[in-house]
C-alpha positions in Angstrom: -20.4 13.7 44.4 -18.2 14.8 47.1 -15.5 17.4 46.3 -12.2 17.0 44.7 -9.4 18.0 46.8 -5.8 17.2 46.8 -4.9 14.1 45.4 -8.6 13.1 45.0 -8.8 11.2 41.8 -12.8 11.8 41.4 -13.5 15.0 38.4 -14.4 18.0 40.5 -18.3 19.1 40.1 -18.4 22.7 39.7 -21.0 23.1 41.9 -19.3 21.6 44.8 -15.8 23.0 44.4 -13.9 24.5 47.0 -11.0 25.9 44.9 -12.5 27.7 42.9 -13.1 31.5 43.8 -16.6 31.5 45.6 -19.2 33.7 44.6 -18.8 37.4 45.1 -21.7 40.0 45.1 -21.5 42.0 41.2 -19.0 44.5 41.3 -20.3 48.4 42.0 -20.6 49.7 38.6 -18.3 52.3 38.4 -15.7 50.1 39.7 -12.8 48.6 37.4 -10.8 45.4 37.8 -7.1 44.8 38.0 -7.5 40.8 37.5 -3.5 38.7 37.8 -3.5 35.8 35.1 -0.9 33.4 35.3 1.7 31.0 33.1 2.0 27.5 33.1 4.1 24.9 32.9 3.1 21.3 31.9 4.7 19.0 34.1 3.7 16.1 31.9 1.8 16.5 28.4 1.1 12.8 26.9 -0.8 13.6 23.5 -2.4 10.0 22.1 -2.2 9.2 19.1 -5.5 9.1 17.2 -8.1 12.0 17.0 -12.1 11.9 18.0 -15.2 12.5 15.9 -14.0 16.8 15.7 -10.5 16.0 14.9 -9.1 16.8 18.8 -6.4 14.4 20.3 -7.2 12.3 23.7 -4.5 14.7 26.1 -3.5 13.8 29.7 -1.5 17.1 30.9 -0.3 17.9 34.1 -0.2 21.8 34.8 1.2 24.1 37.4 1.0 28.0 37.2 3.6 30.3 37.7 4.3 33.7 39.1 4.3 35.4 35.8 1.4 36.9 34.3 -1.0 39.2 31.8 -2.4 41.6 33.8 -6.6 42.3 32.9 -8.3 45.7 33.8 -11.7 45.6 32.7 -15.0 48.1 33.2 -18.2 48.4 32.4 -18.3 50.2 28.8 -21.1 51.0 26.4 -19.5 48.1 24.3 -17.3 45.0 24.2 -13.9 46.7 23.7 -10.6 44.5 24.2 -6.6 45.8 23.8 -3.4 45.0 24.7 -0.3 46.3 25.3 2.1 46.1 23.1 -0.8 46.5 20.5 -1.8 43.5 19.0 -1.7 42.6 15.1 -4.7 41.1 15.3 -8.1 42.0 15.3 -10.0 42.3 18.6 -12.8 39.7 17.6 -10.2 36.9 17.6 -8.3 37.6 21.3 -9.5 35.0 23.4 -10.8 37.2 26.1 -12.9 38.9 23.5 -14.2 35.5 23.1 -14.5 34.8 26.4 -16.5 37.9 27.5 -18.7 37.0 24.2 -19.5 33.4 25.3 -20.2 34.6 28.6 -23.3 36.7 27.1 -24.5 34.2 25.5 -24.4 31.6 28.1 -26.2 34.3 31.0 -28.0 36.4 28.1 -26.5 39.7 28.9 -24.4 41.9 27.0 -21.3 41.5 27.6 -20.2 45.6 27.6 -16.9 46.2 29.3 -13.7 48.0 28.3 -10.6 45.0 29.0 -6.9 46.0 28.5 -4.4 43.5 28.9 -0.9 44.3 29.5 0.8 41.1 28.0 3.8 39.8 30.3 3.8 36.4 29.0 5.1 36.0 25.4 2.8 34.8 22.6 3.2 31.2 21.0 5.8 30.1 24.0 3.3 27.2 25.6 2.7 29.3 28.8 -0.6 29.3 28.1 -0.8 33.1 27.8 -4.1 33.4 25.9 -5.9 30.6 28.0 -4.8 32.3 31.0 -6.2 36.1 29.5 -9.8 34.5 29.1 -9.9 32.7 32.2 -9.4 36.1 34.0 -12.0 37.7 31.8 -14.8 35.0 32.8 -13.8 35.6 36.3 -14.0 39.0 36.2 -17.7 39.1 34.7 -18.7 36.8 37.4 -17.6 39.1 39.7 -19.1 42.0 37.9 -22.6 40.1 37.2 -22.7 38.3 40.7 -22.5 34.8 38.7 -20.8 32.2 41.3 -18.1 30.7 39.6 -19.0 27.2 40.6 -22.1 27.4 37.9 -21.6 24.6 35.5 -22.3 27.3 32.7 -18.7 28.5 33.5 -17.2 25.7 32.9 -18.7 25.0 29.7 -17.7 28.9 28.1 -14.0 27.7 29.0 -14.0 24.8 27.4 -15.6 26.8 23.7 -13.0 28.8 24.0 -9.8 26.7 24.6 -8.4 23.4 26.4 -6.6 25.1 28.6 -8.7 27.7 29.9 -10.8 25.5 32.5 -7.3 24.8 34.4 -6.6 28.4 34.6 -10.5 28.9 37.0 -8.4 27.0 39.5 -5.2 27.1 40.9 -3.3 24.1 42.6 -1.5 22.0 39.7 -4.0 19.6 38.3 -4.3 16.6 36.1 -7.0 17.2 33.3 -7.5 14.9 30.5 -10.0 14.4 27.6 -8.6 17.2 25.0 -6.8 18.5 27.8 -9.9 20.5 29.3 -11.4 18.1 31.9 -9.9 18.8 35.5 -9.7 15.5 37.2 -7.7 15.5 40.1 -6.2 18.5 42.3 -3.0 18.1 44.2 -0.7 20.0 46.8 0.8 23.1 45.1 4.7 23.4 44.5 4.4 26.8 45.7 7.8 28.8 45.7 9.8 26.0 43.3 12.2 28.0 41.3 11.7 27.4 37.3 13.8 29.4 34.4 12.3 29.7 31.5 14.3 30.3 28.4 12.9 30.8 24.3 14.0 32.0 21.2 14.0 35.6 20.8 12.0 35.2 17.7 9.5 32.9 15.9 7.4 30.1 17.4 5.6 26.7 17.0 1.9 26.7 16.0 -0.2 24.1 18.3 -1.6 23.2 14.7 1.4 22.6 12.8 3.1 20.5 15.9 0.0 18.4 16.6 0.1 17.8 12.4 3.6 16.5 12.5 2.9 14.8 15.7 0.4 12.5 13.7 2.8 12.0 10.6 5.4 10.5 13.4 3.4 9.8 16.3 5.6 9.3 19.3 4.4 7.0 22.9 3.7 9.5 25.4 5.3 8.3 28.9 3.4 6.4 31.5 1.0 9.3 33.3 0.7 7.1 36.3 4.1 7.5 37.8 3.5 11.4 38.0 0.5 10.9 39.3 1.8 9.0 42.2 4.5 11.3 43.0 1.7 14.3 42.6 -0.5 12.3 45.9 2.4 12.0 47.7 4.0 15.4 46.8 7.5 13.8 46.2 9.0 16.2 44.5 12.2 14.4 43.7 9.9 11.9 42.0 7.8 14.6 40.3 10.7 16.2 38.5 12.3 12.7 37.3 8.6 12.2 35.8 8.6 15.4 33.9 8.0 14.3 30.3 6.5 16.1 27.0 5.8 13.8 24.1 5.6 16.8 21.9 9.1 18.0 22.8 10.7 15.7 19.9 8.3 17.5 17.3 8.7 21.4 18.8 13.0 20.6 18.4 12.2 19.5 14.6 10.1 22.8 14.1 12.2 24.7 15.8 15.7 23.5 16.1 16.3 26.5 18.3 14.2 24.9 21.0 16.4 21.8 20.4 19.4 24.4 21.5 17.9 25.3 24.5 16.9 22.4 26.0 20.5 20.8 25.2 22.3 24.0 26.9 20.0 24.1 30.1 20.5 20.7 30.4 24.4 20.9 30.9 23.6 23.8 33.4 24.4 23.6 37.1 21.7 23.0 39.6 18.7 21.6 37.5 16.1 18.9 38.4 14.2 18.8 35.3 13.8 20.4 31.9 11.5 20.3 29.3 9.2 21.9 26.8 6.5 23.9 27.4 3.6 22.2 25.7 4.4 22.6 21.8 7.0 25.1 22.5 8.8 27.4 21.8 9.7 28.2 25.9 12.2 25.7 27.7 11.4 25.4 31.2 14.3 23.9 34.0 13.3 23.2 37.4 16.1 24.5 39.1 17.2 23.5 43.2 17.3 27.1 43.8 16.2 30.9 42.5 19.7 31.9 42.6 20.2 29.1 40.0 17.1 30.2 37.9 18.0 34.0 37.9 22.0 32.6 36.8 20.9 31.1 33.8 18.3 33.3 32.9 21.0 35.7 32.7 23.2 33.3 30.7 20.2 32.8 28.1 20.0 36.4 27.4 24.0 37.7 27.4 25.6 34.8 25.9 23.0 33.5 23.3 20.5 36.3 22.7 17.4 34.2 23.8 14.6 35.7 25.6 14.8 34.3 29.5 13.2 34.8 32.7 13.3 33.7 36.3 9.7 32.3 37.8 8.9 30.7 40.7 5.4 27.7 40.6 2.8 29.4 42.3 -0.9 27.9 43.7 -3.6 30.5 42.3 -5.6 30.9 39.5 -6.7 34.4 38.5 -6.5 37.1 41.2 -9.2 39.9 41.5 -8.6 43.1 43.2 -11.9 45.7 42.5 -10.6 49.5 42.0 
């Protein structure tokens, strides 16, 4: 199988991929790691209706990260310690890099002994991905540390047991991944530098569960995934952003009727391409024609309406690893 590269519709083979981080010698042991993990944005999320065998819905997503992020130090320890700041209110055996670093041992039988601290940038329950993100960086920091080359098809297989989005977040250009949203199959040209505003509630959320349960009581067409595709290969970004569809949008404004709000307000804003929701919610993202536009209502989210906003920019990298 040859490699996937950009706008290459063949699945990439782990073994032959050349955008994922290549193999690094194991860290010095008295070393830490400072390890960037990244938001996303789904460009297009089209959830079918119908589950398989384990109860998971067929997904065809289009991500692209963003210039916000977790930041990961992790160490060698004398056991499997994980925190975050601000302090989570939750135990440590259910953060997803705790996961992570556990799957790991078990897939390279090793114990997984390191100290991880995450100091959490992106909010919780917003659709950015945040704890997908937080457990990618961890696998690729114990590669690092262990000397495992991240193209082993072991690695692959940890992210998916831990989440669907976590196999996007080992790469970095925006992707197309299907089955339950956790099968990269094609890579394409980054959007690298597009401005994006994000905007949520200040408070509250949408669980994935409860949005995907309404979605099935009301199941609603996704949007045809070949017309972003297209515009993806040809990197026609005025036909990207008129593609830029969520069929779980409609459910994440009943939830949430704050999200409903948002979406309506950025909408009437000046200078936006697109806007939509992120995954199930609760952050709306507008693709905006520039960052001066992004930062203005970003500012306007926060001093007229109270939400939580921020200014971001689409990068092209997955997690980033600098060794202390």
């Amino acid at each position: 199988m040859t490699a996937v590269g950009w706008g290459s519709s063949s699945a990439p083979n782990p073994a032959f991929d050349p955008y994922r981080a290549a193999a690094q010698p194991a860290a010095p042991q008295g070393n830490f790691m400072l390890i960037t993990a990244p938001a996303k944005i789904n460009l297009y999320l089209g959830v079918h209706e119908g589950t398989d065998d384990e109860g998971y819905h067929r997904v065809d997503t289009v991500m692209t990260t963003l210039d916000i992020s977790d930041t990961i130090a992790i160490a060698p320890s004398d056991r499997l310690m994980v925190k975050t700041v601000p302090e989570a209110d939750f135990p440590q055996e259910s953060n997803t890099a705790y996961k992570a670093a556990v799957a790991m041992g078990e897939a390279f039988g090793r114990e997984p002994s390191f100290a991880i601290l995450i100091d959490k940038h992106i909010p919780v329950r917003a659709g950015l991905g945040g704890p997908s993100t937080d457990a990618a960086a961890t696998i690729m920091g114990i590669c690092r540390y262990w000397g495992v080359d991240p193209r082993d098809e072991r690695i692959d297989a940890v992210a998916r047991s831990i989440g669907a989005d976590v196999p996007f977040f080992l790469y970095g250009p925006p992707a197309h991944l299907d089955g339950r949203g956790d099968t990269m199959r094609e890579l394409f040209r980054p959007l690298t530098g597009t401005p994006v505003a994000l905007v949520k509630p200040m408070t509250g959320g949408v669980s994935t569960v409860e949005a995907y349960h309404r979605f099935d009581e009301s199941p609603i067409e996704a949007q045809s995934l070949e017309p972003m595709l297209e515009a993806m290969r040809s990197h026609d970004e005025q036909a990207i952003f008129d593609c830029v569809s969520n069929n779980l949008a409609p459910v994440a404004r009943e939830l949430c009727p704050e999200i409903g709000e948002i979406v309506d307000w950025m909408r009437e804003q000046p200078d936006v391409r697109a806007v939509d929701v992120c995954g199930s919610g609760a952050t709306v993202f507008a693709v905006c024609a520039t960052q001066m536009a992004a930062e203005k209502i970003g500012i306007a989210a926060m001093k007229e309406h109270g939400w939580w906003a921020q200014a971001a920019r689409m990068e092209k990298s997955g997690p980033i690893i600098a060794v202390g």
